[in-house]
Jmol script that loads the backbone (N, CA, C; Angstrom):
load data "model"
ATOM      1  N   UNK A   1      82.279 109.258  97.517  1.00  0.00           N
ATOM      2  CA  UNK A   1      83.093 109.991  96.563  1.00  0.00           C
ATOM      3  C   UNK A   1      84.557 109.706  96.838  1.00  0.00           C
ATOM      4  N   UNK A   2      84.936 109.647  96.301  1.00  0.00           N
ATOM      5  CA  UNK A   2      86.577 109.174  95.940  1.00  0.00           C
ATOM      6  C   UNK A   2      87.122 110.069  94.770  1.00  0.00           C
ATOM      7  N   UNK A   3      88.462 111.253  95.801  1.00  0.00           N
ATOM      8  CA  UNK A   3      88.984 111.838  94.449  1.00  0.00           C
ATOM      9  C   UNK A   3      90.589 111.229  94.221  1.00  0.00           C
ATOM     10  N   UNK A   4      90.852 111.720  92.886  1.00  0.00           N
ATOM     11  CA  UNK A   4      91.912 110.376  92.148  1.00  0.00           C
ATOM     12  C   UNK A   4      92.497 111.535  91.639  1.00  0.00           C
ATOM     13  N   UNK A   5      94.046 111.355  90.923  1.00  0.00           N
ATOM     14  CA  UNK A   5      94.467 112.053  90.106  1.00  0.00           C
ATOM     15  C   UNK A   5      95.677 111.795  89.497  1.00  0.00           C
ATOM     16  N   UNK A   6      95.034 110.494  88.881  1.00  0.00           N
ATOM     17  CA  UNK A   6      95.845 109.724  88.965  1.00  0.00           C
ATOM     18  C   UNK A   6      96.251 109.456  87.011  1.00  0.00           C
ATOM     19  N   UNK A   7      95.372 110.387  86.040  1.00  0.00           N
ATOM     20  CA  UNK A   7      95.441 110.682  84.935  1.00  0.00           C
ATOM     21  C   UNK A   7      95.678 112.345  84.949  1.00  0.00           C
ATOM     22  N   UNK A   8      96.534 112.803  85.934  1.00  0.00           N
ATOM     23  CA  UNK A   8      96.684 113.945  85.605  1.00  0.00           C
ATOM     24  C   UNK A   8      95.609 115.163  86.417  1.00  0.00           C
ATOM     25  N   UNK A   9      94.646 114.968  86.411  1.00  0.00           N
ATOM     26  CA  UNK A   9      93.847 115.907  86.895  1.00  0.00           C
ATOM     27  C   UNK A   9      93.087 115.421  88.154  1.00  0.00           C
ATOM     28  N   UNK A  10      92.493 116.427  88.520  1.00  0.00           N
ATOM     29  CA  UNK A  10      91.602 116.063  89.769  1.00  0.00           C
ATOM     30  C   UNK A  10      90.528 115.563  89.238  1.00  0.00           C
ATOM     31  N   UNK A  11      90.021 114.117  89.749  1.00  0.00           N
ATOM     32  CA  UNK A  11      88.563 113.377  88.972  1.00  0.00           C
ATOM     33  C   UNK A  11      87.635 112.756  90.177  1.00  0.00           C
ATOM     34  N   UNK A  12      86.891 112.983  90.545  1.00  0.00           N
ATOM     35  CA  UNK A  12      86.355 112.540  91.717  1.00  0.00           C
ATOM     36  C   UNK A  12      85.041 111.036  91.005  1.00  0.00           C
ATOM     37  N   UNK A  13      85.554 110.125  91.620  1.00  0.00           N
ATOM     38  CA  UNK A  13      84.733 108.882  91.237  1.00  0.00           C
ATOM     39  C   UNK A  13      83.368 108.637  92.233  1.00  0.00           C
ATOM     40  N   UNK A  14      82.541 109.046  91.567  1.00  0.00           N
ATOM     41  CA  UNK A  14      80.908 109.336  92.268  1.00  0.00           C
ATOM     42  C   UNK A  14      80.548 107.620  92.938  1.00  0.00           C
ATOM     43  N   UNK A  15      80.599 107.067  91.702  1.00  0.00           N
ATOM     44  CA  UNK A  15      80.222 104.955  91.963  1.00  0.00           C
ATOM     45  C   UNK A  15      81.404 104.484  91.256  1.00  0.00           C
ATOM     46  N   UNK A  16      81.352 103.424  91.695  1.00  0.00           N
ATOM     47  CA  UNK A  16      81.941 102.597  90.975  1.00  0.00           C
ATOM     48  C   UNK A  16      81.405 101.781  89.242  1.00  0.00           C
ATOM     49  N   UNK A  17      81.993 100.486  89.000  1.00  0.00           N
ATOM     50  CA  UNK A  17      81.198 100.323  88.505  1.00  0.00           C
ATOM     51  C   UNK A  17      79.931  99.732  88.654  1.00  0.00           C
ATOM     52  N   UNK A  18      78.896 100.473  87.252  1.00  0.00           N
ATOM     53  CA  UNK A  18      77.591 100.303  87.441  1.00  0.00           C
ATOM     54  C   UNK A  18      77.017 100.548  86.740  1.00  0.00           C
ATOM     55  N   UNK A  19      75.362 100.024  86.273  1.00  0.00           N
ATOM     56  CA  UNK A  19      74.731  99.776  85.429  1.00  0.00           C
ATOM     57  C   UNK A  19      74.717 101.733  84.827  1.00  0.00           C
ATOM     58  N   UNK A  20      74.072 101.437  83.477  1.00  0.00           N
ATOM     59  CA  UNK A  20      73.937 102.987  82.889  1.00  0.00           C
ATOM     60  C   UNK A  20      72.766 104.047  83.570  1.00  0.00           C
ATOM     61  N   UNK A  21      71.804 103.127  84.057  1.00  0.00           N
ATOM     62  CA  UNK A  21      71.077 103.342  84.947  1.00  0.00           C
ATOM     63  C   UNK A  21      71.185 104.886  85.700  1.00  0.00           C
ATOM     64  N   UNK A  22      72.062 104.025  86.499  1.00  0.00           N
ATOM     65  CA  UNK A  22      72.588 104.914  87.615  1.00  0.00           C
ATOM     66  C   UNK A  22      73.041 106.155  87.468  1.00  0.00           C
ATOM     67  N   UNK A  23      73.671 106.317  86.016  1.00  0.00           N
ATOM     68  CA  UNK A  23      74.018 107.891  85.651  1.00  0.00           C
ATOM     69  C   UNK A  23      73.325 108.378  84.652  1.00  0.00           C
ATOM     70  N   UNK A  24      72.172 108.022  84.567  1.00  0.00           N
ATOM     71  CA  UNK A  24      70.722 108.729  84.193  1.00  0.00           C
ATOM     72  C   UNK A  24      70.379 109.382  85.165  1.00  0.00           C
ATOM     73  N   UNK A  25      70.384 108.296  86.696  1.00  0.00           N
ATOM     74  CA  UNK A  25      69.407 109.518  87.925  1.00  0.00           C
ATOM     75  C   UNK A  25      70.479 109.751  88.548  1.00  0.00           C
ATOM     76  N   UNK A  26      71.945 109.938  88.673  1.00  0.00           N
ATOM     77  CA  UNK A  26      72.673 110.772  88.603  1.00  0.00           C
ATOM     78  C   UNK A  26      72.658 112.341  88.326  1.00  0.00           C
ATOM     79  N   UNK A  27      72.428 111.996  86.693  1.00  0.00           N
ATOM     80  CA  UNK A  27      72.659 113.295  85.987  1.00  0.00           C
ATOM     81  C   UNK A  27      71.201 114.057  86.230  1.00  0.00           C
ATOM     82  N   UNK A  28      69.929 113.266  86.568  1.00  0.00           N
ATOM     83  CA  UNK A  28      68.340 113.631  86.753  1.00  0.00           C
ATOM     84  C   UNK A  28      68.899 114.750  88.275  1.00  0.00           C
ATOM     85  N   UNK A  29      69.668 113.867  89.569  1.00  0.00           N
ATOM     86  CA  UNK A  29      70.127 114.263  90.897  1.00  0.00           C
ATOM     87  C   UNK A  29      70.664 115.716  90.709  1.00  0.00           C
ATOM     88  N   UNK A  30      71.352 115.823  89.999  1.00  0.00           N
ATOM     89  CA  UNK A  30      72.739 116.840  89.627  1.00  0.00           C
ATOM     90  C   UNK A  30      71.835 118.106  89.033  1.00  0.00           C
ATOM     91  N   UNK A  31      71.003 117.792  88.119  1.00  0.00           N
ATOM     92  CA  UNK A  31      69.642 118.831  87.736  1.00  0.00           C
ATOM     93  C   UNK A  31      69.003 119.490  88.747  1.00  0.00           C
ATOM     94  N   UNK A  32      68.335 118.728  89.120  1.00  0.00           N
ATOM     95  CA  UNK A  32      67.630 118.747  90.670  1.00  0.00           C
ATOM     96  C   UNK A  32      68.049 119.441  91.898  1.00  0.00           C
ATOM     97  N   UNK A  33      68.724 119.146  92.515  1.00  0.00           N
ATOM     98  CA  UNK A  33      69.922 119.875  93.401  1.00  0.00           C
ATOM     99  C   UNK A  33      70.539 120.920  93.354  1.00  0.00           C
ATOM    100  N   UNK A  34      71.447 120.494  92.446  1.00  0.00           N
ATOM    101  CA  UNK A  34      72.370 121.312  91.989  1.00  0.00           C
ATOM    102  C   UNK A  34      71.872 122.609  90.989  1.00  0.00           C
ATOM    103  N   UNK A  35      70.651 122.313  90.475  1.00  0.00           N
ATOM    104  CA  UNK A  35      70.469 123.114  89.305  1.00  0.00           C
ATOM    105  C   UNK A  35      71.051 123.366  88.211  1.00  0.00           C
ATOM    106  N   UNK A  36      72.077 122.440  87.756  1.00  0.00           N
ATOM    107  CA  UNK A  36      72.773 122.275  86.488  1.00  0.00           C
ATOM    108  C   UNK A  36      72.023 122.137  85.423  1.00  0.00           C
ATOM    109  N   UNK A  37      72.498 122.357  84.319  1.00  0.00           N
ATOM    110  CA  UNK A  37      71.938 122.077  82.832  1.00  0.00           C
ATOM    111  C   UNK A  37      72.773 121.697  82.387  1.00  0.00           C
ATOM    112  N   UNK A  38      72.980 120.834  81.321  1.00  0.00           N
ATOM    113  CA  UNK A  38      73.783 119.843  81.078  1.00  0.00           C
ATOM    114  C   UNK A  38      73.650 120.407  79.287  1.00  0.00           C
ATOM    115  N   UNK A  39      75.144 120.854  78.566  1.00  0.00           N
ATOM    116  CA  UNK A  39      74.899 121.772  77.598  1.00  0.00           C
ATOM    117  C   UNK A  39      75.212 120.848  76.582  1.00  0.00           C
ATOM    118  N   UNK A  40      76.064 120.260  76.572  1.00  0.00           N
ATOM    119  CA  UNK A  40      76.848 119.160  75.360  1.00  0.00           C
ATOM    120  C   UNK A  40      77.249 117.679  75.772  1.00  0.00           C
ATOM    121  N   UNK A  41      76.284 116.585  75.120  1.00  0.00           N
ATOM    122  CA  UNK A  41      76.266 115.388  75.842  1.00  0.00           C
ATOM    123  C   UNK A  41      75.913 114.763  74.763  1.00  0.00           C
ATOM    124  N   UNK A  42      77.720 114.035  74.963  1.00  0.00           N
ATOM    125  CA  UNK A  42      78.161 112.867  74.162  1.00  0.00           C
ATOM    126  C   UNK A  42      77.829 111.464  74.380  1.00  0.00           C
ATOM    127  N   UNK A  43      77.501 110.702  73.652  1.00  0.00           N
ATOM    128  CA  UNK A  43      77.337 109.258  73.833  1.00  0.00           C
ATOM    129  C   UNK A  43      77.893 108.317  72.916  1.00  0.00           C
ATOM    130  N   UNK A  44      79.130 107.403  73.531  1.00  0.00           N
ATOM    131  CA  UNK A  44      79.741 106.305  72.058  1.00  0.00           C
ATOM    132  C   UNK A  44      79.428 105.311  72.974  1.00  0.00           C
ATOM    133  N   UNK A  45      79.642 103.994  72.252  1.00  0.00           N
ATOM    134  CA  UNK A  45      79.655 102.760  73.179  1.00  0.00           C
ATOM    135  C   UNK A  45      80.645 102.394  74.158  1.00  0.00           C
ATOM    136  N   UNK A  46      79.638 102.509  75.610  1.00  0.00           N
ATOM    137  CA  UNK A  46      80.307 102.368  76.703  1.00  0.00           C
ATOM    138  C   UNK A  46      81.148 103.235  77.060  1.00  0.00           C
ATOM    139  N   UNK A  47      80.378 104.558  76.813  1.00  0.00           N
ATOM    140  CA  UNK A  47      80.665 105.875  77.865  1.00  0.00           C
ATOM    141  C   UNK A  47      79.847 106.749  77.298  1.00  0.00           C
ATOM    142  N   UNK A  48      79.849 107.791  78.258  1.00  0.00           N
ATOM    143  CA  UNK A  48      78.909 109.107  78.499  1.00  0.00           C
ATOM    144  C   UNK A  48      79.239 110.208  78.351  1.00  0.00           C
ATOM    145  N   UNK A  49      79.461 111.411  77.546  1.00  0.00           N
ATOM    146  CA  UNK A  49      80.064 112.870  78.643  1.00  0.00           C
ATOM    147  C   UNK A  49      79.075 113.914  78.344  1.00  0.00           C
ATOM    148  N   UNK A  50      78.599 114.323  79.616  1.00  0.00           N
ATOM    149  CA  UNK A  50      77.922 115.481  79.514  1.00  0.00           C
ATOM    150  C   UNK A  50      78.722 116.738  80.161  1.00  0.00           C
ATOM    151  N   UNK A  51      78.628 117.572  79.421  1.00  0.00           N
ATOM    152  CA  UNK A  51      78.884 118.819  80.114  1.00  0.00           C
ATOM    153  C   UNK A  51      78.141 119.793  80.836  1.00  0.00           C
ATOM    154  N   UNK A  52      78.854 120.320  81.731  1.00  0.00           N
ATOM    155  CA  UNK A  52      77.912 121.787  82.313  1.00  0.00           C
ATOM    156  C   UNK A  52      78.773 122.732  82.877  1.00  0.00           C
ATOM    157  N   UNK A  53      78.156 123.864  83.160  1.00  0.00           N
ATOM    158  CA  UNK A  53      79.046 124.706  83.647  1.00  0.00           C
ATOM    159  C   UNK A  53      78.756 125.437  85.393  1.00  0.00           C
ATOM    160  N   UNK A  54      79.527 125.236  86.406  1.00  0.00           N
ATOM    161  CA  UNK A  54      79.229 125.389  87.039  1.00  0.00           C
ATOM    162  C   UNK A  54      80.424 126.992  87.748  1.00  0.00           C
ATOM    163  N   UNK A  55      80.085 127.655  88.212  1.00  0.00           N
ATOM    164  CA  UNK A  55      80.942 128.820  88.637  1.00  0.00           C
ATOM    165  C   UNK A  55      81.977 129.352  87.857  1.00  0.00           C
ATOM    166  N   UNK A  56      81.337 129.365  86.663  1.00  0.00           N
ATOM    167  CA  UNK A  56      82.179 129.930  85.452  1.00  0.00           C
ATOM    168  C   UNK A  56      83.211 128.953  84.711  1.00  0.00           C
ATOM    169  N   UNK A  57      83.301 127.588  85.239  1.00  0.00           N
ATOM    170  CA  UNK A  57      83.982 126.351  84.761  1.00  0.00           C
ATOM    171  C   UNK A  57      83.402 125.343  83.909  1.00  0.00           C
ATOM    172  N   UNK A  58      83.971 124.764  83.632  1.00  0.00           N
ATOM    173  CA  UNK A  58      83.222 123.874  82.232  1.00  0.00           C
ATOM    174  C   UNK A  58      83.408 122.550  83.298  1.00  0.00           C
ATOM    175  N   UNK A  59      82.357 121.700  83.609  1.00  0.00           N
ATOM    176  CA  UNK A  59      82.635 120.356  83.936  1.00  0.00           C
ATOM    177  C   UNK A  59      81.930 119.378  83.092  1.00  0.00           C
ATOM    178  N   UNK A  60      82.462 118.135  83.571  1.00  0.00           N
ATOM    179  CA  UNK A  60      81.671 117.084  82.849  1.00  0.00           C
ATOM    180  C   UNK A  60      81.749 115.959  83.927  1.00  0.00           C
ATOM    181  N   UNK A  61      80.321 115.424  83.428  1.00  0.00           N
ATOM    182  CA  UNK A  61      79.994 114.057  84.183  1.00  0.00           C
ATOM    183  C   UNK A  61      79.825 113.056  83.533  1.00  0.00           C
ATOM    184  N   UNK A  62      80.932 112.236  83.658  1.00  0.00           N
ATOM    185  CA  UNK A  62      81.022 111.212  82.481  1.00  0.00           C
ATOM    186  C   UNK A  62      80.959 109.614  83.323  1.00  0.00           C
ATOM    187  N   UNK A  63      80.502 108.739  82.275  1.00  0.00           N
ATOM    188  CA  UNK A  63      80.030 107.632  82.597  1.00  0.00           C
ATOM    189  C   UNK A  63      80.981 106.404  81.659  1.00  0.00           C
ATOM    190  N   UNK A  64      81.735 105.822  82.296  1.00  0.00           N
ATOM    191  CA  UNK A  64      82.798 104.584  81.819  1.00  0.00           C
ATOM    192  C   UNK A  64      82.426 102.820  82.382  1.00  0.00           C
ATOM    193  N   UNK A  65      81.725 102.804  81.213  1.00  0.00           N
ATOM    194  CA  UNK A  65      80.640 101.400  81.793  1.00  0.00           C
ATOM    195  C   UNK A  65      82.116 100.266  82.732  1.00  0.00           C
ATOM    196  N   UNK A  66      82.965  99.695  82.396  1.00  0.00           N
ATOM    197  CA  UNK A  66      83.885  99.059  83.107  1.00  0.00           C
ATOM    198  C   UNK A  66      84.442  99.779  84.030  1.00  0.00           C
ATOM    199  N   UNK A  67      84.226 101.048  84.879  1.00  0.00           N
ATOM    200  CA  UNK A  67      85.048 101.830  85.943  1.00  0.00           C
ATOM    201  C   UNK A  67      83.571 102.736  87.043  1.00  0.00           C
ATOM    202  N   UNK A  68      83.121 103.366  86.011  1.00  0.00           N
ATOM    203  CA  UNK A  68      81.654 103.817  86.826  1.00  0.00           C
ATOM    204  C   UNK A  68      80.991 105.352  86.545  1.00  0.00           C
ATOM    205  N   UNK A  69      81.027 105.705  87.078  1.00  0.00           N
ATOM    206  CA  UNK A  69      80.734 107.783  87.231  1.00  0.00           C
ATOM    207  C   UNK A  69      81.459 108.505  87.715  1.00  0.00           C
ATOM    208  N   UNK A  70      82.028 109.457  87.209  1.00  0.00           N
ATOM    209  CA  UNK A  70      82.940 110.460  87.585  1.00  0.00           C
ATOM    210  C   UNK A  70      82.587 111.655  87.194  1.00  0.00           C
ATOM    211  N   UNK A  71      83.070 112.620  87.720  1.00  0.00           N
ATOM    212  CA  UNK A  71      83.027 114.604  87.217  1.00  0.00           C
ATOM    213  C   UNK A  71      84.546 114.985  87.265  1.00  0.00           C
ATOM    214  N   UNK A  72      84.549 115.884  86.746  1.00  0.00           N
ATOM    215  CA  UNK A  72      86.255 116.297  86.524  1.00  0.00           C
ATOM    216  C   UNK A  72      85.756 118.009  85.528  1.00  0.00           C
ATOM    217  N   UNK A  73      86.971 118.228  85.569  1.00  0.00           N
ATOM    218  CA  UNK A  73      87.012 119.625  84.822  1.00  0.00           C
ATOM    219  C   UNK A  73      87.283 119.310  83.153  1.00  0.00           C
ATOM    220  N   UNK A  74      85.905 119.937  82.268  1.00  0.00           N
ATOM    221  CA  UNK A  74      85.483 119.253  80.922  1.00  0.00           C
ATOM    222  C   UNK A  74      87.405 119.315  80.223  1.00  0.00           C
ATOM    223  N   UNK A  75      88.009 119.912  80.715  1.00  0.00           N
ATOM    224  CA  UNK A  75      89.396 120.331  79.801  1.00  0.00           C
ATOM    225  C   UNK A  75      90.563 118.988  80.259  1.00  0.00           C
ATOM    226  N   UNK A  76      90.162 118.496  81.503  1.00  0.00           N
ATOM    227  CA  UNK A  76      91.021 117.551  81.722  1.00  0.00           C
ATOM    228  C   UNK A  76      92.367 118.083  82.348  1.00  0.00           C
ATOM    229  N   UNK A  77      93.258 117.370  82.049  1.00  0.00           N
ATOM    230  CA  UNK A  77      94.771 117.894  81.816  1.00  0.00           C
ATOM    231  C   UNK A  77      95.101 119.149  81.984  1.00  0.00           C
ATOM    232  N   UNK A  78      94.433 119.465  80.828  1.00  0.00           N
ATOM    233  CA  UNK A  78      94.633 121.214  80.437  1.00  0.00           C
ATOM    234  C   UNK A  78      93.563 122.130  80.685  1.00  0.00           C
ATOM    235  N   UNK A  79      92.934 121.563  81.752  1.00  0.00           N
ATOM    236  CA  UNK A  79      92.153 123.046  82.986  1.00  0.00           C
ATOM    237  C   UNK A  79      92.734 123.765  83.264  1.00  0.00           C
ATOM    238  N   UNK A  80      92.532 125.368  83.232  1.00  0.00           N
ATOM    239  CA  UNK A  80      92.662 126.735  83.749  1.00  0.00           C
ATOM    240  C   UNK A  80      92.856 126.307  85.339  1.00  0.00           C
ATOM    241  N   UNK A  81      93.544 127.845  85.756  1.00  0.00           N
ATOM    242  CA  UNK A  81      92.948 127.853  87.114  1.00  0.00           C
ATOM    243  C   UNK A  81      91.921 127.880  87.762  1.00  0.00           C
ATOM    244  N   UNK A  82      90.583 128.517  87.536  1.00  0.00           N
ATOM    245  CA  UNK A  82      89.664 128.558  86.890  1.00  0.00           C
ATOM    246  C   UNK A  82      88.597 127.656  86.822  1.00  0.00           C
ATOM    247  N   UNK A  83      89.213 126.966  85.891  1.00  0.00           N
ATOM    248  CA  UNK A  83      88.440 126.058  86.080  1.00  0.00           C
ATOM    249  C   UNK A  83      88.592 124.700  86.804  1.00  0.00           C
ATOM    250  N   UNK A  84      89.876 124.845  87.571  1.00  0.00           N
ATOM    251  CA  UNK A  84      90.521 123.785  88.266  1.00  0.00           C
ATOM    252  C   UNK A  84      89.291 124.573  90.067  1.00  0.00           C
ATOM    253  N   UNK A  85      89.460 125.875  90.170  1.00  0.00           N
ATOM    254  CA  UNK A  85      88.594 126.981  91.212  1.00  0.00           C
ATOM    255  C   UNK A  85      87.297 126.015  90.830  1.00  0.00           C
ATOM    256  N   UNK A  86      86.947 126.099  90.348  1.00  0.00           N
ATOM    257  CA  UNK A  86      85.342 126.285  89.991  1.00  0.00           C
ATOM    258  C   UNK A  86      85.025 124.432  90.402  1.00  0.00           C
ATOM    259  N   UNK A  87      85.524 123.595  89.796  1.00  0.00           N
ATOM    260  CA  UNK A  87      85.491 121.766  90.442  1.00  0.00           C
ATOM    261  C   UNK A  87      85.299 122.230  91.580  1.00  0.00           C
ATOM    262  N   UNK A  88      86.630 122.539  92.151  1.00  0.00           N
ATOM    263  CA  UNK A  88      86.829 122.271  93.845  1.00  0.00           C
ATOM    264  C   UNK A  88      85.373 122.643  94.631  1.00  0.00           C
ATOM    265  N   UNK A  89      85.019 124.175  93.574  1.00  0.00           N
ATOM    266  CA  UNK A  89      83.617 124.354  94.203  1.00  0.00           C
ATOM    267  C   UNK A  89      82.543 123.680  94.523  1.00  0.00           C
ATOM    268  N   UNK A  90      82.360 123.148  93.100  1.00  0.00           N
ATOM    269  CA  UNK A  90      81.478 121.998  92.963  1.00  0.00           C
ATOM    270  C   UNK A  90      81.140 120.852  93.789  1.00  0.00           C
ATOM    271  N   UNK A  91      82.562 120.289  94.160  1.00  0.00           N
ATOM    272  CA  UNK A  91      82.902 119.376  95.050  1.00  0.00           C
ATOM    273  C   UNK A  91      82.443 119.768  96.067  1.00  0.00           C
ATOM    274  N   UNK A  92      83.106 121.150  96.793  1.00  0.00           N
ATOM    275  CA  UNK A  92      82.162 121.159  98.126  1.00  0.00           C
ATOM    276  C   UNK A  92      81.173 121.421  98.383  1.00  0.00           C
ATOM    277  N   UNK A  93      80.343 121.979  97.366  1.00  0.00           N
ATOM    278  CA  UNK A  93      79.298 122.579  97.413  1.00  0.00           C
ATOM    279  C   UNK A  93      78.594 120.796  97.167  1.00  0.00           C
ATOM    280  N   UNK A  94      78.757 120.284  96.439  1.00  0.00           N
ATOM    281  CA  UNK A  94      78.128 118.614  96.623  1.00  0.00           C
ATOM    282  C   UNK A  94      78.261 117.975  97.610  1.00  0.00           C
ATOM    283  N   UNK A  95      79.009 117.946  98.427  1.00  0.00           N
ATOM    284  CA  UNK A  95      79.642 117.487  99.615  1.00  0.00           C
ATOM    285  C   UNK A  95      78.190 117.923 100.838  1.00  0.00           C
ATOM    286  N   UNK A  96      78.224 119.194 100.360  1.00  0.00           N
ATOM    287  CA  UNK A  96      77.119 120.281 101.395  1.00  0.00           C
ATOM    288  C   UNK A  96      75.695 119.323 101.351  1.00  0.00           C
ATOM    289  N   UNK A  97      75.129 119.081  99.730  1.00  0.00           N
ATOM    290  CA  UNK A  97      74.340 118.269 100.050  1.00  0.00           C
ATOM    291  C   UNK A  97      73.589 117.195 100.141  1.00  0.00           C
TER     292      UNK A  97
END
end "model"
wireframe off; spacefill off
backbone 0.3
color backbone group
């Protein structure tokens, strides 16, 4: 994991790049584990965004076929405190396992 913030927000880069594959059993991992549900999930050519909500925050795990997999707070830029709280959680609580 690699976190960046380098568009403004905190974005933590899961892989690099990599096949679409990979953020299928990603997002299968993130279910599993984590117990997420994944509420609103976008697909255009050559990217991904799913959303979920984790500790009262909106995230998303999005997939950028030329860069790789990332999670970030679904608002971007313009995350709450809140929901800027609730990532960090995420993060460590992923970190945990």
């Amino acid at each position: 994991m690699v976190l960046q913030t380098a568009k403004g927000y905190a974005e933590v880069q899961l892989l690099g790049a990599c096949d679409v594959a990979l953020f299928y059993k990603t997002a299968d991992w993130l279910r599993q584990k984590m117990g997420i549900t994944f509420t609103n999930k976008a697909e255009y050519a050559g990217s991904i965004d799913w959303q979920f909500q984790f500790a009262g925050a909106a995230l998303l795990l999005r997939y950028l076929l030329p860069t790789g997999i990332f999670l970030c707070p679904a608002a971007g830029a313009q995350a709450t405190d809140q929901e800027k709280a609730g990532f960090k959680k995420f993060i460590e609580t992923l970190q945990s396992e």
